[in-house]
Residue, then its C-alpha position, 0 to 999 in steps of 0.5 A: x827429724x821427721x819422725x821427731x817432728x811426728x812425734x811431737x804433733x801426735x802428742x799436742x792433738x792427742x792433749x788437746x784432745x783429752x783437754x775438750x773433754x776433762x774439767x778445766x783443772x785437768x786442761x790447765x794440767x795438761x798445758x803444763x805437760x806440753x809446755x814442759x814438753x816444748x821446753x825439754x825437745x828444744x833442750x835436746x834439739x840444742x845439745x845434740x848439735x842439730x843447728x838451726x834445723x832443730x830450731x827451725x823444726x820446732x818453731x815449725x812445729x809450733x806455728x803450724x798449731x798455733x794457728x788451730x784456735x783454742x775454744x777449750x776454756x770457752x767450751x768447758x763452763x758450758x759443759x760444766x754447767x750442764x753436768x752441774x743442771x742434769x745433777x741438780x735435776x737428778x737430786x730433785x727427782x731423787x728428792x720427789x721420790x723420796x717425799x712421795x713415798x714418805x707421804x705414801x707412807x704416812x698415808x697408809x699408817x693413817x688409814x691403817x690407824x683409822x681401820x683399828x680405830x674402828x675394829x675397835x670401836x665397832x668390838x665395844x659397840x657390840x659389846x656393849x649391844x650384848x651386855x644390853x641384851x644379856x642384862x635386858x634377858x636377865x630383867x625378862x626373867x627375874x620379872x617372870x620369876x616374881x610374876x610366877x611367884x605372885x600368882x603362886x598358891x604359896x610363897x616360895x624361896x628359891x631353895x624351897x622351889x628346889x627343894x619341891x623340884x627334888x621331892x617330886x623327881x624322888x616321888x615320882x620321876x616314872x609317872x606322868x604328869x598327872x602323878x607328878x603335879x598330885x604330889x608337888x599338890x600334898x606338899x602344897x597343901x600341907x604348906x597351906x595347913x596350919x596342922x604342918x610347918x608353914x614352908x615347902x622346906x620343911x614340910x618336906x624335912x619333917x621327921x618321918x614324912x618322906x621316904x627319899x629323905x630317910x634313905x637320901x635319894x632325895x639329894x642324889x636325883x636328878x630333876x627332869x625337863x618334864x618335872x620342872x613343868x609340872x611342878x611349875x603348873x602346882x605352884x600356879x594352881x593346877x590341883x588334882x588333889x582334892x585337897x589330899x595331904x598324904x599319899x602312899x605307894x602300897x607296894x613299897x611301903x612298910x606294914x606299919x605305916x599302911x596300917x596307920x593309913x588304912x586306920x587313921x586316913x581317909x582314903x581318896x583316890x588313885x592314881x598310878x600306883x600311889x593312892x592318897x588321902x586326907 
């Protein structure tokens, strides 16, 4: 009967002690359980022929913890509400994480934009700084070009500068700078002499005149720095001519055409290997 008696006391402290700590739902579970409990001992207390001892047992059993105050159900709402505050506590700081880092976020995308935005802006402004100087260059020039041409001893196309440039290279692309301006200078004064055609193109063209033009060379030159410079200086007027219409290099020339100078030219002077007349 002790043992019983034990038994039952064991299970009541170890309930109540599981119902401090569980939700008010789970307590009230586990009243059912030692009420139930109760009920089934004195069930068996009566029909195994114990007597009053049984009887007595149990309402000892029962007063002895029914003096122990119950403060379960007083303790329980507290401890649910603060579960229920460290939650809301909890979501709230979650939810301030959350809106830091979509702000953190959004703040770097704005700046990332602001930085493309002016990459770009910055790649159009010096692109449009280059377009200006490109076109700014491009006037210097044209304006150079049409002072040069103003002040030129003739007029000239641009196909007629580049046929001048070629004509001079195929004449006299070994000699100096002397021996090239002498022969761009018979070009011009034959431009100038209402005796040849009144253009630097076909003064050069005209039938039987050039030697490079006959044999093609004229075409297949390839005009120096250097030839280009003096050319230039004959178009502005530096004239070692004399005003000499023809030349002629001796060695490489055809008997019949060194008679026809000799017989009908004036002879001028010489220069390198190519002597000239008028």
């Amino acid at each position: 009967m002790l043992t019983l008696y034990s038994f039952l006391q064991n299970v009541f402290l170890f309930v109540k002690t599981v119902a401090v700590k569980v939700t008010k739902r789970t307590y009230r579970s586990a009243a059912v359980f030692v009420s139930a409990a109760s009920v089934i001992t004195v069930v068996a207390l009566t029909s195994s022929g114990f007597g009053s001892g049984g009887k007595n047992m149990l309402v000892a059993f029962a007063e002895t913890n029914s003096g122990e105050p119950e403060n379960t159900e007083e303790e329980e709402p507290e401890e649910t509400e603060l579960l229920t505050e460290a939650k809301i506590q909890v979501d709230l700081t979650d939810s301030r994480r959350q809106g830091q880092k979509f702000v953190g976020q959004m703040l770097t995308q704005d700046v990332q934009r602001q930085e493309e935005s002016r990459i770009a802006a910055q790649a159009e402004i010096e692109e449009v700084k280059k377009q200006i100087l490109m076109e700014a260059e491009t006037a210097r020039k044209k304006a150079e070009e049409e002072a040069k041409r103003a002040a030129a001893v003739v007029a000239y196309s641009d196909e007629d500068y580049q046929v001048l440039l070629r004509i001079v290279q195929a004449e006299a692309g070994i000699c100096d700078d002397k021996g090239k301006i002498l022969v761009a200078n018979v070009i011009i004064n034959r431009v100038k002499n209402s005796e040849f055609p009144n253009t630097i193109k076909s003064v050069v063209y005209e039938k039987s005149q050039f030697s490079p033009v006959s044999n093609g060379s004229i075409n297949t030159v390839k005009v120096t720095r250097q030839t280009i410079d003096c050319v230039d200086r004959a178009l502005q007027g530096e004239d070692y001519s004399q005003g000499a219409l023809y030349f002629m290099y001796r060695g490489g020339s055809r008997s019949g055409a060194i008679r026809w100078f000799d017989r009908h030219l004036t002879f001028l002077f010489s220069h390198e290997k190519h002597e000239f007349f008028k």
